[in-house]
NUKOLVO-294554 format. One line per 8 residues: number of its first residue (from 1); their letters; for each residue y, z, x of N, C-alpha, C, O, CB. Coordinates in steps of 0.02 Angstrom, whole numbers, plus 50000, padded with zeros to 5 digits. Glycine has a CB too. Layout:
% residues N
NUM	A	Y:Z:X:Y:Z:X:Y:Z:X:Y:Z:X:Y:Z:X ~ ...
% end
This chain:
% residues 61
1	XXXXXXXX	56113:58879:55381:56147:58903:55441:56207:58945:55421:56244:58922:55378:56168:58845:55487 ~ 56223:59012:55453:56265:59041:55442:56323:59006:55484:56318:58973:55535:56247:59103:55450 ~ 56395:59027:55439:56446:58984:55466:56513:59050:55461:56508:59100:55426:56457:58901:55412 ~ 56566:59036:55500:56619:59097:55484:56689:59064:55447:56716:59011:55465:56645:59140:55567 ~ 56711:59106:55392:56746:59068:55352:56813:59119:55368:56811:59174:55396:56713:59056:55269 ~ 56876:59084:55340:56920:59155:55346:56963:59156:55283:56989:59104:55263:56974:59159:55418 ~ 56969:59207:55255:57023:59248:55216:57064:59232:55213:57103:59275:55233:57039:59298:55227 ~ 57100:59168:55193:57170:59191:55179:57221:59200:55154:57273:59168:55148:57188:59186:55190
9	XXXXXXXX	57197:59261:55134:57226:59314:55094:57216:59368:55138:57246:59421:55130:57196:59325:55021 ~ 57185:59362:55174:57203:59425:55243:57220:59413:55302:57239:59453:55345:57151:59466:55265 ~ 57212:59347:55307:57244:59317:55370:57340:59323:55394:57388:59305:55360:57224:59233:55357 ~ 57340:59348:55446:57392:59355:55443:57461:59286:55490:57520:59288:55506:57384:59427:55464 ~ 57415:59246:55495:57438:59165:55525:57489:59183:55596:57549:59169:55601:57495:59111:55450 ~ 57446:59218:55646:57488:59250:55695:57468:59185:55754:57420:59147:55757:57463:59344:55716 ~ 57526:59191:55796:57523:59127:55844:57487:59162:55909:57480:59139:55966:57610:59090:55865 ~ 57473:59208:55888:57423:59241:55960:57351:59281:55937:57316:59325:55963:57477:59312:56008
17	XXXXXXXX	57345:59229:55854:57252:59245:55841:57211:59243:55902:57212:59195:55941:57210:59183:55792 ~ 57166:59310:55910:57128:59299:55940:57052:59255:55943:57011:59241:55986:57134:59341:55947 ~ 57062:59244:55863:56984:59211:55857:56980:59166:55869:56923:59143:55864:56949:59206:55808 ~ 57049:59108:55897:57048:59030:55918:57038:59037:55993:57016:58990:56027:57123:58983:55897 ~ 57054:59093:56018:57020:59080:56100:56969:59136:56113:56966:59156:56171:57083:59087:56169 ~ 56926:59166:56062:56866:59206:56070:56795:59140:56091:56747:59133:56129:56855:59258:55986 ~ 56831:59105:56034:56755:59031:55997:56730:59022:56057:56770:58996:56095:56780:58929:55957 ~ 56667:59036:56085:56645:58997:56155:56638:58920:56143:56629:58880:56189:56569:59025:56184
25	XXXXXXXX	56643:58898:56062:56629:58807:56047:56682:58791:56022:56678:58748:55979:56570:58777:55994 ~ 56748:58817:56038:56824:58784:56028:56826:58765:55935:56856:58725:55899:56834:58693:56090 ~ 56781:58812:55925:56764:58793:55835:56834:58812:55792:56842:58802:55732:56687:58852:55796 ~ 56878:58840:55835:56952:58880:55790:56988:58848:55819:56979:58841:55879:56977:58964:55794 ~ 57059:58808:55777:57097:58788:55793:57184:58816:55753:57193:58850:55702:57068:58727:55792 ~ 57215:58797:55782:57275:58835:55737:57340:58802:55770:57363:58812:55826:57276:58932:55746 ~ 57373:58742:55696:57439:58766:55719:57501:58794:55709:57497:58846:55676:57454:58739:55733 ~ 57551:58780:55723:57592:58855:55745:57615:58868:55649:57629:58825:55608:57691:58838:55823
33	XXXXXXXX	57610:58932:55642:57640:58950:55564:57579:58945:55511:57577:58965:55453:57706:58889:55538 ~ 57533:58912:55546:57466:58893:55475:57419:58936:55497:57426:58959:55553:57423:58804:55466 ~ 57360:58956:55454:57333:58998:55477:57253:58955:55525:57259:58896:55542:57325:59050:55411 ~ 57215:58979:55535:57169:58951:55596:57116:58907:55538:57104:58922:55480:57122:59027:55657 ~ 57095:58857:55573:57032:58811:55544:56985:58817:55583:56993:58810:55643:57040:58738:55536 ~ 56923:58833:55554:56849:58843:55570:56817:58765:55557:56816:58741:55501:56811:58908:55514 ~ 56790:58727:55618:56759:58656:55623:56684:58680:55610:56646:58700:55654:56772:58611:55704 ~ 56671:58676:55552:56619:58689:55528:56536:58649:55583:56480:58671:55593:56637:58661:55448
41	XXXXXXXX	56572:58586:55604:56525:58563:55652:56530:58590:55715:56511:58551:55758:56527:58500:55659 ~ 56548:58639:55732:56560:58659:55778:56539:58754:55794:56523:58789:55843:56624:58630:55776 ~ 56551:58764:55730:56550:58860:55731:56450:58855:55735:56415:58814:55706:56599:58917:55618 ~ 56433:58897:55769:56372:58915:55753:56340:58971:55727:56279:58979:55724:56348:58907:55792 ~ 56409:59033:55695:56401:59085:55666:56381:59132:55731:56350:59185:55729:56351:59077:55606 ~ 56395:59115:55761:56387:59185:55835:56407:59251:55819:56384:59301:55847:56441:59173:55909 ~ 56469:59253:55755:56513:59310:55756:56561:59339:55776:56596:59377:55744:56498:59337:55763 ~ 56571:59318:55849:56617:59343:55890:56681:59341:55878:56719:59384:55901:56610:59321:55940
49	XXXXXXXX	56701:59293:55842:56772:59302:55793:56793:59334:55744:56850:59332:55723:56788:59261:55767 ~ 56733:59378:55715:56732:59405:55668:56773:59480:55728:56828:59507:55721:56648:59402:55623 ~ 56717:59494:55784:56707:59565:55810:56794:59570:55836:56817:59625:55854:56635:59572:55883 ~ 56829:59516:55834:56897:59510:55865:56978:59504:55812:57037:59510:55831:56886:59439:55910 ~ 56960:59495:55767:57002:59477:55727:57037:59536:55670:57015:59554:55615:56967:59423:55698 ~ 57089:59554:55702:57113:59629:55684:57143:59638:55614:57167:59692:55597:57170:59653:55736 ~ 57140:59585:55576:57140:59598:55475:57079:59604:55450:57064:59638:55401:57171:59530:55421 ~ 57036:59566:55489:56967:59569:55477:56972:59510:55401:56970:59519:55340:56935:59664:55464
57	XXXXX	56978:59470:55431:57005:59399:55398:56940:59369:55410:56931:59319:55376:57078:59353:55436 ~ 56897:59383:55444:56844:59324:55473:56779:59349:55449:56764:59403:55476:56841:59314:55562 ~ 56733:59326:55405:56667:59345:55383:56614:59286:55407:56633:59228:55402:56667:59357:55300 ~ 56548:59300:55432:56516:59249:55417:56473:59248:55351:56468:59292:55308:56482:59237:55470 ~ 56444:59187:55354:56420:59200:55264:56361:59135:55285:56321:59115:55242:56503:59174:55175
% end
């Protein structure tokens, strides 16, 4: 199963990521100053965090 991982080393740990409220399965979480966690039981590789995420920090693999 493809899953979305993130970068970070391109992540830029912003408190208004968009890819924690893109997830339609609440799979991104983030808190404040750290960068976002992907619940691996949870992501189903949809992508859509990838198509939103403006460092382009987010790949699926």
């Amino acid at each position: 199963m493809k899953l979305a991982v993130i970068d970070l080393n391109r992540c830029d740990r912003s408190p208004f990521c968009p890819v924690k409220r893109v997830c339609p399965f609440g799979a991104v979480t983030q808190e404040y100053g750290k960068p976002p966690v992907i619940d691996e039981s949870k992501c189903t590789g949809c992508s859509k965090c990838v198509m939103v995420c403006p460092m382009g920090a987010v790949q699926i693999v």
